[in-house]
Each structure stands twice: as structure tokens, then as C-alpha cells.
N, C-alpha and C positions, 0 to 999 in steps of 0.2 A: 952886778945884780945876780941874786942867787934865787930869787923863786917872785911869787906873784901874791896877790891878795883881791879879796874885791872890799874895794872901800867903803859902797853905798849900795845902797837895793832901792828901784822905782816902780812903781804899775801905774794900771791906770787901764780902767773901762767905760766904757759908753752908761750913760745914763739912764736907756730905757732898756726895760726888764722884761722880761718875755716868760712867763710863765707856761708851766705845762698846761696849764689850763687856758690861756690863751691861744698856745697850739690845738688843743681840738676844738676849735673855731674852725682852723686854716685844712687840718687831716684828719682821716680815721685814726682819731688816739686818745689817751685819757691820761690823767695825772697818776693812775693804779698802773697803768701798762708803763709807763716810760719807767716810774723812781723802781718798782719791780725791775726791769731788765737792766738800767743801766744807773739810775742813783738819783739823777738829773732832777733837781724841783725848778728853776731858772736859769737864765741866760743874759749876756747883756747884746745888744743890738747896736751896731751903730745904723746912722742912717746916712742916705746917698750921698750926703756933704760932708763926709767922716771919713775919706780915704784913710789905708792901712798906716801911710806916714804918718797923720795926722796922729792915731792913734800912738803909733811908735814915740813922735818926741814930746808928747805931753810924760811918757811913763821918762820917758829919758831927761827931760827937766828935773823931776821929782830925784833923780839919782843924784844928779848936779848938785841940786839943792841940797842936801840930805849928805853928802861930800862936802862941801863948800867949796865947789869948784867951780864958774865960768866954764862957756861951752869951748872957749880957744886952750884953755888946759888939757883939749882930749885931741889927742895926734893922728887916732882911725877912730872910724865908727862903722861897727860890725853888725848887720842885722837879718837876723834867720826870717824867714818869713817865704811863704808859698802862696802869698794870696797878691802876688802885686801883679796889678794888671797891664801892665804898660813893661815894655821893656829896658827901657833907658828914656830918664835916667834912671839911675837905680833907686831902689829905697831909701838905702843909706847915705844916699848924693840930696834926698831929697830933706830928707831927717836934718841934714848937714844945712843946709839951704832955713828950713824954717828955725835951729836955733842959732842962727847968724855967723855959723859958723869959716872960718877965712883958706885952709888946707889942710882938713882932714884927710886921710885914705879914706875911700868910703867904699863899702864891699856887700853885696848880698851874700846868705848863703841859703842856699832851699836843701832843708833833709826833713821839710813837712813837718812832724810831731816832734823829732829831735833833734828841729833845729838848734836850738838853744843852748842844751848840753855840747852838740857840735860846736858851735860858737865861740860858748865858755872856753873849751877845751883851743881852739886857735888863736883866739885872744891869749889864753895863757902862754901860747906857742911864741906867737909875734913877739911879748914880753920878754919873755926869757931870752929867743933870739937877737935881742935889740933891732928887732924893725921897728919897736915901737913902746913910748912910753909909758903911755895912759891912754888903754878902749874903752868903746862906751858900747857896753855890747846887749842890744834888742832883740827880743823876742816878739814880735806883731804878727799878729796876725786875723782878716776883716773875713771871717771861714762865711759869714750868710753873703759875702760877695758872690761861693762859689757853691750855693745850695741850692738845691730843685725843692721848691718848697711843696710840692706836691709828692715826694717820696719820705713817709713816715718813717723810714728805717733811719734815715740820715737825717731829715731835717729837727727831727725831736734833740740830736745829739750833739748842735754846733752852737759856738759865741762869739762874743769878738774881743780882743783884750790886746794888753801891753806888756812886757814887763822887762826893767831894765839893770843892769849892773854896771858897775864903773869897775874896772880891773886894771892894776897899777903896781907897779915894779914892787918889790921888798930888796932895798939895799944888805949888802953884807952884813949879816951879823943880825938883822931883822926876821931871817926865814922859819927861828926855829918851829919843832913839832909844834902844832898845837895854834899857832898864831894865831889869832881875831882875822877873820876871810881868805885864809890859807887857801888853795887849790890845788887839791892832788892830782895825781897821774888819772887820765882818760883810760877807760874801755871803752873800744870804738867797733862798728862792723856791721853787717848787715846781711841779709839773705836773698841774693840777688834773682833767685827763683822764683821767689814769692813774691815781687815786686808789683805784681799786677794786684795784690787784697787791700792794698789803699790808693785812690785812684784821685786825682785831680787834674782830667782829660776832658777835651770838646771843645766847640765852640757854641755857643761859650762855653767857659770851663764849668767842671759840674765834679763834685765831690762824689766818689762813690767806693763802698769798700763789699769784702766779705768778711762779715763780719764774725762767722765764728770758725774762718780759718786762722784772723790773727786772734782771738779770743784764745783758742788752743796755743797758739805759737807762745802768747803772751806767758799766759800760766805754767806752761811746763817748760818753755827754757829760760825764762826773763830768770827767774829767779838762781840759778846757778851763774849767770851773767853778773847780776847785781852783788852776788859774794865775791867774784874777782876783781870786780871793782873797788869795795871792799879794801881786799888782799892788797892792790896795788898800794893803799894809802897806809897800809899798818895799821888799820880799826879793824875790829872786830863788830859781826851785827849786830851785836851785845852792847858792845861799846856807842852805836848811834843813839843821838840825841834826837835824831828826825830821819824822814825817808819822804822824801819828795819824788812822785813817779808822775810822768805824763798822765796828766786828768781826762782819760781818755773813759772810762767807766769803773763806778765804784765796785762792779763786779769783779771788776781785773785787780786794783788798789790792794783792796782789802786782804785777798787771797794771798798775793805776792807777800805786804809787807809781812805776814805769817811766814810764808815758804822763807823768805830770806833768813829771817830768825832776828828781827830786829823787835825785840822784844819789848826795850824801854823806851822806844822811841815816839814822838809824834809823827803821826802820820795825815798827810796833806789829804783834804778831801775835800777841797777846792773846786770838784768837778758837780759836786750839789748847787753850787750857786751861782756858778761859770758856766756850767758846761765844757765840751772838747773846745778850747783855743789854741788848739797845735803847737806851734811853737810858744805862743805867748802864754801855755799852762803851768809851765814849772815856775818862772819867775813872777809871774802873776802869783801862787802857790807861795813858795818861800817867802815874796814881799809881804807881805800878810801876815803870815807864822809872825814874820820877825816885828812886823810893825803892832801885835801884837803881844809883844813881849812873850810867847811860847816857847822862842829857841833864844838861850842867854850865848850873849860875846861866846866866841872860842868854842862853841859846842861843834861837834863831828856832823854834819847833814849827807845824806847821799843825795844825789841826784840821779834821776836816771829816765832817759826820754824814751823812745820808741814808738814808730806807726809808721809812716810812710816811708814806700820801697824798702819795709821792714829792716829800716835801719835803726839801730841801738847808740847810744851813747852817754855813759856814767860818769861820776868821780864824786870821792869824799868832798867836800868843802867844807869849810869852819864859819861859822857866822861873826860878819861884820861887829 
């Protein structure tokens, strides 16, 4: 086994929609104030009968499906998520559990908004190391679980969403440049200082950031961040087809995929009709793209997450 691929892309959101304009019912806010600061026109919701798993293996079917693979063809199941309420079992044990699944590995990972790109990046790891032959790796996350719906600053900003990949070995002689869901090299890292500007603390837990200390952090280092990520794969920003960033605000999106210099690319802006779904924003994000036919077979995509305990996490990837 010489590299990795993702075979299939899944999402999947809640049904009911939450409008800015619904929110100022609940806060002092207006549809002018929120899409002005942050881009945000809707949300999806789930509701009390909608736990984060549930969420998780509906988007994680849709990948199965979309592969042609049965849930016992997947050896781990990997899933990034900051919103699961319970401790054990884990998410992934439970994900494992509703698609009937017999011995998976099954693993959380919490890095909050980049979870996923973290994820991707250990999934590809496990692969290439042979712990593993085919992950099923989730990005879920139930964010109005962990919202104080009386603080305008935050609760205008959050959704609930899914989104799934299937990652699976490339035998010898399958790796070359360029392959259909290829997975480059990770940039990984974080700013351990600043860990306290995205927050999900309390009892109960209560989501809370500041928001224009990572709004700075974002804009002026992400983008030097995201060229090395880049650099690791041998694409130029030139060269992307797409640029997929945490749909954390279209203020931040827009500025970045400029600074990067990814000139020809589609850029995800997913977070108008999402909102923030932390971990579950980039693969919700690229699901889309691609199930839209926007990104063809084999095109170069960046990914790149960031927000919580202002941790980072990128890599090129190729569409399935």
C-alpha cells in the first residue's frame, strides 16, 4: 500500500431551517445585522430526538451508499465531533451500533472546528500504517446542543450538520499524482495560548468565543498556513480547483481564499445556508460542491479547518 484515496462523500442535515428572521423572534437581531457581520441567511436544527450520532450515520450511510460498500467493509470508524454529550460510549461506538456494524475500531476525536481535516489526516495515517483498511471518517456535529440561545453574538452563528468520507488504501501502482480522491500531506498545529477564544465549557456546556481575536488570528496567519499546505502536496494556489475553509464566517472565507491566491478556484460558502457546524462544515461543504457537479474527478481541493483551542489543520485532496 503506497498512499490513500477517499472513495465517497456523504452529508446530511436536519430538516428544519431556522432563519435569521426567525431568530429575532428569540434575540435582539435582524437579518441586516447578522448576513452584514457574518454572511449567515439559515441554519439547520435538529431537534431533542436527533442526537449528534444520529446525525453522524445518516451522512455516513449516504458515503456507504455512494461507494458501494456495506457497513462491515469499514475496519474503524473515525469521528471528529465536540458536541457529544455523554461520555462513553463514544460517538463512533455508537454510529457503529446504529449501522449494524460487528468490529469496527471506533474512535472520537474533539479539535472542535478542525475536527475533520484532523480526522482525514489520521485516517490517512492508520491507512498507510496498516492499522487499517477502510475508515469511515465523520465530521458531526449537534452545535444548538451547546448554545445559550439568549446570547446574539453566538447563537445567530450555529447549525447542526453531518458529513462523511470513506478513505481506503491505493494499492501499488494506483498512487500516482493526480489520482481521483488522492490525500496529501497534513499541516497540522495550533496556538496553545489562545486556546481560551473558542470555548465549549460549563454545565451545562455553553459555546462561547471572542470573536475578533480569532477573526484577526484567522485573517492574518491562516493564509500563509494554507500556502504550506499547498507546498506539501506540489499544487500551486493557482493550480486549486476548490478551497474548502471552515464555514465559520463568510467574512473570514472570502478574504482568506484571496490572501491564499487561489485564484481559479471554487470557493465553499456553505456557511450562508449552514451556518458554523464545526466539525461537520468542510464535509458538509465539499459534499455539496461535488454532489453538485462544481469540482470534476481528480481536481486539486484544499481543505483547511480551524477554530477551536485555535487549532489548524489542511491538505490538498483530489475529488472522488
Amino acid at each position: 500500500m503506497t498512499g490513500t484515496r477517499i472513495a465517497a462523500l456523504g452529508h446530511y442535515q436536519p430538516a428544519k431551517v431556522l432563519t435569521n428572521h426567525d431568530l429575532a423572534a428569540l434575540v435582539d437581531t435582524d437579518d441586516a445585522w447578522i448576513t452584514s457581520r457574518v454572511g449567515i441567511r439559515t441554519r439547520h436544527v435538529a431537534g431533542p430526538d436527533e442526537p449528534v450520532d444520529e446525525l453522524a450515520a445518516h451522512a455516513a450511510g449516504k458515503a456507504l451508499a455512494a461507494a458501494g460498500l456495506v457497513p462491515d467493509d469499514v475496519d474503524m470508524v473515525l469521528v471528529a465531533t465536540s458536541t457529544a454529550i455523554d461520555r462513553s460510549p463514544n460517538t463512533a461506538a455508537r454510529v457503529a451500533a446504529r449501522l449494524g456494524m460487528t468490529s469496527p475500531a471506533t474512535l472520537d476525536l474533539n479539535v472542535v472546528c478542525a475536527g475533520f481535516t484532523h480526522a482525514l489526516a489520521t485516517a490517512d495515517h492508520a491507512v498507510r500504517a496498516g492499522g487499517a483498511r477502510r475508515v469511515l471518517v465523520i465530521g458531526a456535529d449537534k452545535m444548538t446542543d451547546v448554545t445559550d440561545w439568549t446570547d446574539r453574538t453566538t447563537c445567530v452563528l450555529v447549525g447542526d450538520g453531518a458529513g462523511a468520507a470513506i478513505v481506503e488504501a491505493v494499492e501499488e501502482g494506483d498512487a500516482e499524482a493526480g489520482a481521483a480522491g488522492g490525500i496529501g500531506p497534513v499541516l497540522w498545529g495550533s496556538v496553545p495560548e489562545m486556546g481560551h477564544a473558542v470555548r465549549i465549557e460549563g454545565t451545562p456546556p455553553r459555546f462561547a468565543q471572542e470573536g475578533q481575536s480569532v477573526y484577526r488570528w484567522a485573517t492574518q496567519q491562516l493564509p500563509a498556513l494554507a500556502r504550506q499546505a499547498c507546498e506539501r502536496s506540489g499544487v500551486t494556489p493557482e493550480e486549486l480547483a476548490g478551497v474548502v475553509l471552515h464555514q465559520a464566517n463568510l467574512r473570514i472565507i472570502e478574504p482568506l481564499a484571496t490572501k491564499i491566491g487561489a485564484v481559479n478556484a471554487v470557493v465553499a460558502r456553505d456557511v450562508v445556508d449552514s451556518g458554523n457546524t464545526s466539525a461537520a462544515s468542510i464535509p458538509l461543504a465539499l459534499a455539496k460542491l461535488v454532489e453538485r457537479g462544481e469540482l470534476p474527478s481528480g481536481a486539486p481541493v484544499l481543505l483547511f479547518g480551524f477554530g477551536g483551542n485555535l487549532s489548524y489543520a489542511g491538505q490538498v485532496i483530489r475529488v472522488p
